[in-house]
TIDOMAR-652154 format. One record per residue (C-alpha): residue number from 1; x, y, z; chain. Coordinates in steps of 0.25 Angstrom, whole numbers, always signed. Example, Ala and Ser with C-alpha at 12.3 -4.5 7.8 and 13.67 -1.06 7.14 Angstrom:
! residues 2
{1,{+49,-18,+31},'A'}
{2,{+55,-4,+29},'A'}
This chain:
! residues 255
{1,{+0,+0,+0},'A'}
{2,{+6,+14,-4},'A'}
{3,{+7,+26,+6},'A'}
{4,{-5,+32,+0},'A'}
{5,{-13,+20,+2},'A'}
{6,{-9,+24,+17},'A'}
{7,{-13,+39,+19},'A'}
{8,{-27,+41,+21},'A'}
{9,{-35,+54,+24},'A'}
{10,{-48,+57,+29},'A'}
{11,{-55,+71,+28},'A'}
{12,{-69,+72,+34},'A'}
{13,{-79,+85,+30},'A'}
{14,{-88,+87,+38},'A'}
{15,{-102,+96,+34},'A'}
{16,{-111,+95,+45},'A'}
{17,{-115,+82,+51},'A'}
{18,{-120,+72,+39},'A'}
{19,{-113,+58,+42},'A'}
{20,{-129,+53,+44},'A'}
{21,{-135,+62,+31},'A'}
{22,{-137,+53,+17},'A'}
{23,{-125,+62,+7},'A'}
{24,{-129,+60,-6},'A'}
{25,{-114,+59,-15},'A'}
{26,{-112,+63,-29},'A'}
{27,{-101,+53,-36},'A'}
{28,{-97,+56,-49},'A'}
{29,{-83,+51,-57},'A'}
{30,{-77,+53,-70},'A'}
{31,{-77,+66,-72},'A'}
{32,{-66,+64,-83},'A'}
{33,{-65,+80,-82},'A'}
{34,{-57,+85,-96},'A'}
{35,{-47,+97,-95},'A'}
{36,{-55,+104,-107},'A'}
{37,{-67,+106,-96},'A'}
{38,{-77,+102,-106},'A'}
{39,{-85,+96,-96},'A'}
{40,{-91,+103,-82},'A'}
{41,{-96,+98,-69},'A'}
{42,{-99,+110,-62},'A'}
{43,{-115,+109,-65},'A'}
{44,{-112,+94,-61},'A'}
{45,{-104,+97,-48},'A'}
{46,{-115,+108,-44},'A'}
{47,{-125,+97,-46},'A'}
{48,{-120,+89,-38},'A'}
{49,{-119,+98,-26},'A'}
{50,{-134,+99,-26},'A'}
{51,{-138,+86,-24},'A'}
{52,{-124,+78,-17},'A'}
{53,{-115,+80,-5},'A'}
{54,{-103,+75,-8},'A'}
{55,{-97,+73,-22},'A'}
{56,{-88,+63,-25},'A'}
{57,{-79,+61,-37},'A'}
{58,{-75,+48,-41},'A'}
{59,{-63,+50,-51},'A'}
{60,{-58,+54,-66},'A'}
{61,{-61,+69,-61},'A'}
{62,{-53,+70,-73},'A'}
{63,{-51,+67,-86},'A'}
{64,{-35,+66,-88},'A'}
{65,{-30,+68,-73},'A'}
{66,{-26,+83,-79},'A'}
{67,{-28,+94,-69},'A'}
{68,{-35,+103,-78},'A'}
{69,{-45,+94,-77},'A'}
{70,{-45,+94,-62},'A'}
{71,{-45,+108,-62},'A'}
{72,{-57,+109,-72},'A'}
{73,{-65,+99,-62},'A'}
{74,{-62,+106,-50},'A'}
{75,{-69,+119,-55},'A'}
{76,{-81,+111,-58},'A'}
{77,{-80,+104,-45},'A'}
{78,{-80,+118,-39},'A'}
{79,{-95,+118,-42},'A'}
{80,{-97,+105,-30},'A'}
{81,{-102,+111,-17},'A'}
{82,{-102,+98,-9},'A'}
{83,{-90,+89,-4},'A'}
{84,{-82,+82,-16},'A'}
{85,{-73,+70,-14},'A'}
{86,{-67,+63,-26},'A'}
{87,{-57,+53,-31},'A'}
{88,{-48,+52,-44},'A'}
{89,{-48,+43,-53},'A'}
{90,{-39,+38,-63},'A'}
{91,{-41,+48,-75},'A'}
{92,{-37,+60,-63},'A'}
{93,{-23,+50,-64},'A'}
{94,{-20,+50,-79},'A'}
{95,{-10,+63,-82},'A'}
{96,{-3,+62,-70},'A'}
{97,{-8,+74,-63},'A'}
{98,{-16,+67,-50},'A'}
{99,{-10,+77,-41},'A'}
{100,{-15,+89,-47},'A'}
{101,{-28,+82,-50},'A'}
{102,{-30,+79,-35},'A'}
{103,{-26,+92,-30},'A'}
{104,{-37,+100,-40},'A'}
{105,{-47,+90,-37},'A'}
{106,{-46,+92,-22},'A'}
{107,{-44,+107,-22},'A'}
{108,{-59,+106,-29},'A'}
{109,{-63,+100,-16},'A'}
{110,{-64,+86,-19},'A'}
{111,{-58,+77,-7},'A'}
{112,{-50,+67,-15},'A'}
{113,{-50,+54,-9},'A'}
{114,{-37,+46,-14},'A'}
{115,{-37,+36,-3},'A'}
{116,{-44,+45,+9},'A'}
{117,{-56,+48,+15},'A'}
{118,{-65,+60,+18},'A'}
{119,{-80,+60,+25},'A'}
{120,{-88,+72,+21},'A'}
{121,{-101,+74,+26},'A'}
{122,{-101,+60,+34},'A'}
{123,{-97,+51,+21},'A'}
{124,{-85,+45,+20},'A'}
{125,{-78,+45,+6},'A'}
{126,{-66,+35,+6},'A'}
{127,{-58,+36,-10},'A'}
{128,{-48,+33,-20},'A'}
{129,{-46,+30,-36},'A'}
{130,{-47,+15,-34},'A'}
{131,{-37,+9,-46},'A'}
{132,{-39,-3,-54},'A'}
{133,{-40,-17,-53},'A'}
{134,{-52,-26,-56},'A'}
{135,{-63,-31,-49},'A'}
{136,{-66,-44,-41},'A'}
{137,{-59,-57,-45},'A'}
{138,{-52,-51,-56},'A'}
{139,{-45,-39,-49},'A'}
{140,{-31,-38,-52},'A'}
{141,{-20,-44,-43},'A'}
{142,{-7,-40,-41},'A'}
{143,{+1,-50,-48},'A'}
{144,{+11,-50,-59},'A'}
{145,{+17,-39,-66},'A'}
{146,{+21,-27,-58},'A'}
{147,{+11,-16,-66},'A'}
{148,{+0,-26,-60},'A'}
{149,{+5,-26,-46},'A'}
{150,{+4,-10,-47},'A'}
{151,{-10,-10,-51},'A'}
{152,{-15,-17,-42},'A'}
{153,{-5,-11,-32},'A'}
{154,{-12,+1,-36},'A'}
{155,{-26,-2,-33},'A'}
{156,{-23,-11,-20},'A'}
{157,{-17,+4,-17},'A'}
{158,{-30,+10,-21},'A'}
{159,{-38,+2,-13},'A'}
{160,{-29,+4,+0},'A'}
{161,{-31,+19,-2},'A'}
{162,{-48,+17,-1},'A'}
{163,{-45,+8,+11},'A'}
{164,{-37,+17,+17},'A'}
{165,{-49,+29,+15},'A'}
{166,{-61,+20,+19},'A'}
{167,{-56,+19,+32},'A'}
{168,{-55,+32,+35},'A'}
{169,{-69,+34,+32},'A'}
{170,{-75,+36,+45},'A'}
{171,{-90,+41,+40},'A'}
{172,{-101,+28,+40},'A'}
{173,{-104,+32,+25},'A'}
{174,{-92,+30,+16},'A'}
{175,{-91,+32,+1},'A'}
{176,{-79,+26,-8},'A'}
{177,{-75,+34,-19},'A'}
{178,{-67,+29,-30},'A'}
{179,{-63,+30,-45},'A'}
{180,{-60,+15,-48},'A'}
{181,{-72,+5,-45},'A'}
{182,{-72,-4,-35},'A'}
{183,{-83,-14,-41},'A'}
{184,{-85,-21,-55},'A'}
{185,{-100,-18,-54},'A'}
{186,{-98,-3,-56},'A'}
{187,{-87,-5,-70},'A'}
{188,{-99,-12,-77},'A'}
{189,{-101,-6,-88},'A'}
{190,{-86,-5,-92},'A'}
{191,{-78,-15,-101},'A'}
{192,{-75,-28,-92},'A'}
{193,{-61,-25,-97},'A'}
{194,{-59,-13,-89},'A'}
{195,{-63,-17,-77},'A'}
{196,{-53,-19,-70},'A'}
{197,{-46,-4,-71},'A'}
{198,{-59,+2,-67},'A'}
{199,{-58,-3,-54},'A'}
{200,{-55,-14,-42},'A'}
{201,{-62,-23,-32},'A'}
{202,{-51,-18,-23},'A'}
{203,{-57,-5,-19},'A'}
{204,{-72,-13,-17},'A'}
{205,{-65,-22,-8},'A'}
{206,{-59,-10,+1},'A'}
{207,{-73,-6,+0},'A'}
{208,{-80,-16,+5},'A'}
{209,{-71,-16,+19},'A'}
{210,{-79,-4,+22},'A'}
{211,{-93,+1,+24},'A'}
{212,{-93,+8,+12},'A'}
{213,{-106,+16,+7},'A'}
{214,{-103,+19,-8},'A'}
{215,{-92,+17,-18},'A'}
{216,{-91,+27,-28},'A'}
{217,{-82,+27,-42},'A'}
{218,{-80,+31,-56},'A'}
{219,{-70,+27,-66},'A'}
{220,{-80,+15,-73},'A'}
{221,{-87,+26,-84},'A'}
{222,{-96,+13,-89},'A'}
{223,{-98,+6,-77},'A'}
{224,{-110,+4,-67},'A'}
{225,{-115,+14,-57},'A'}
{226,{-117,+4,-45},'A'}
{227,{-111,-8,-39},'A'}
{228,{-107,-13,-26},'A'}
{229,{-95,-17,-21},'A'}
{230,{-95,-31,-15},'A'}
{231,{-98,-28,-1},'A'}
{232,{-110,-20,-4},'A'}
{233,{-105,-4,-6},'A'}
{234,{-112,+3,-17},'A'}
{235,{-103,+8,-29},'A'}
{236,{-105,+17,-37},'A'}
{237,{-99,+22,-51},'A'}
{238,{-101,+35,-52},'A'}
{239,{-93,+38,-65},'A'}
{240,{-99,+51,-70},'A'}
{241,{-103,+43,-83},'A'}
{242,{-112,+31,-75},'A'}
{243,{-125,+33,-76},'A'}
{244,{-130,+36,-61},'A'}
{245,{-144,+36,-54},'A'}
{246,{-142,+50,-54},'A'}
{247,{-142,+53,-68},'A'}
{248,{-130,+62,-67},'A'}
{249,{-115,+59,-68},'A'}
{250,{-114,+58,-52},'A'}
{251,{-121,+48,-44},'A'}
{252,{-129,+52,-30},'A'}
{253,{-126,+43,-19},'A'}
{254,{-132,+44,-4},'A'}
{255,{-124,+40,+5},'A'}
């Protein structure tokens, strides 16, 4: 396990007492937000003020990982008026900038979960990516060539990181929020050859070891909106290109 699986923070925000009222939580994912800004969410951000209490992102904020694209999505995000937590996801990775992402995401007021907690309004939201791996029986082992080991090394890592946050949560209601699935159900839709880099059983099985009230992710833009993970938690894909109950691109969950 690395050092970063190691350190853990917990922040808790507290507006009034409401650890025994229903929240209701907007999730969305998959922005994919270009630097030509030909896309806006601020009618969407502001609409989702009025009806949630907590927004929560769930990765690919961006399109190409450039901050110019973090920059033209933290405007927009500007336009939330209630609480915002996020994770990234793997596009926010691809050119290489993940540090100045991190930093214009946060500074927009999301509470960037890579492996911490943080309780806001008496729910708990324990995240990270998540990383690859495959699903059930057929999930990658680590054995052979040395590339392998390191994927799986990577999401074993992963999976350390959300352990480590869940038990900091100290609030009865916990929410995991992730960019990588933790169940097969919720990729169906996608072609059965890419599932195993759209997620891993690793992160359900950490999952499972607590009382867990929703699992939310993105990452599988074809998949399925609803599954469970073995031991009963509700999961939920909430790519902003799944059709939700809602009829919008965010889903509305009670919790």
């Amino acid at each position: 396990m690395s050092e970063a699986a190691d350190v853990t923070n917990e922040t808790t925000i507290r507006q009034g007492d409401q650890s025994d009222q229903t929240l209701k939580i907007a999730a969305m994912g998959d922005l994919h937000v270009k630097e030509h800004g030909s896309v806006s969410y601020k009618e969407l951000f502001t609409e989702i003020s009025q009806v949630a209490d907590i927004l929560v992102l769930t990765g690919d904020l961006t399109d190409l990982g450039k901050p110019k694209e973090a920059e033209l999505l933290a405007a927009d995000l500007r336009s939330c008026s209630i609480p915002m937590v996020g994770v990234l996801g793997n596009h926010d990775y691809e050119c290489g900038h993940v540090d100045e992402i991190r930093t214009i995401i946060k500074d927009a007021g999301v509470h960037l979960l890579e492996g911490q907690a943080v309780e806001i309004k008496g729910v708990g939201f324990a995240g990270v990516k998540g990383f690859a791996g495959g699903f059930g029986r057929y999930m990658l082992g680590s054995f052979g060539e040395p590339a392998i080991k390191a994927m799986v090394a990577e999401s074993v890592d992963e999976t350390m990181r959300l352990e480590n946050a869940l038990r900091q949560v100290r609030s009865e209601r916990a929410m995991v929020v992730l960019h990588y699935a933790p169940i097969p159900e919720t990729v169906v839709g996608e072609p059965q050859e890419i599932y195993p880099f759209l997620g891993s059983s690793r992160l359900a099985e950490t999952i499972d070891r607590f009382p867990v009230k929703a699992v939310v992710h993105g990452h599988a833009h074809r998949g399925t909106y609803e599954g469970r993970t073995p031991g009963g938690a509700p999961v939920y894909n909430v790519a902003s290109h799944i059709a939700k109950p809602t009829g919008r691109p965010y889903a509305l969950l009670d919790l």
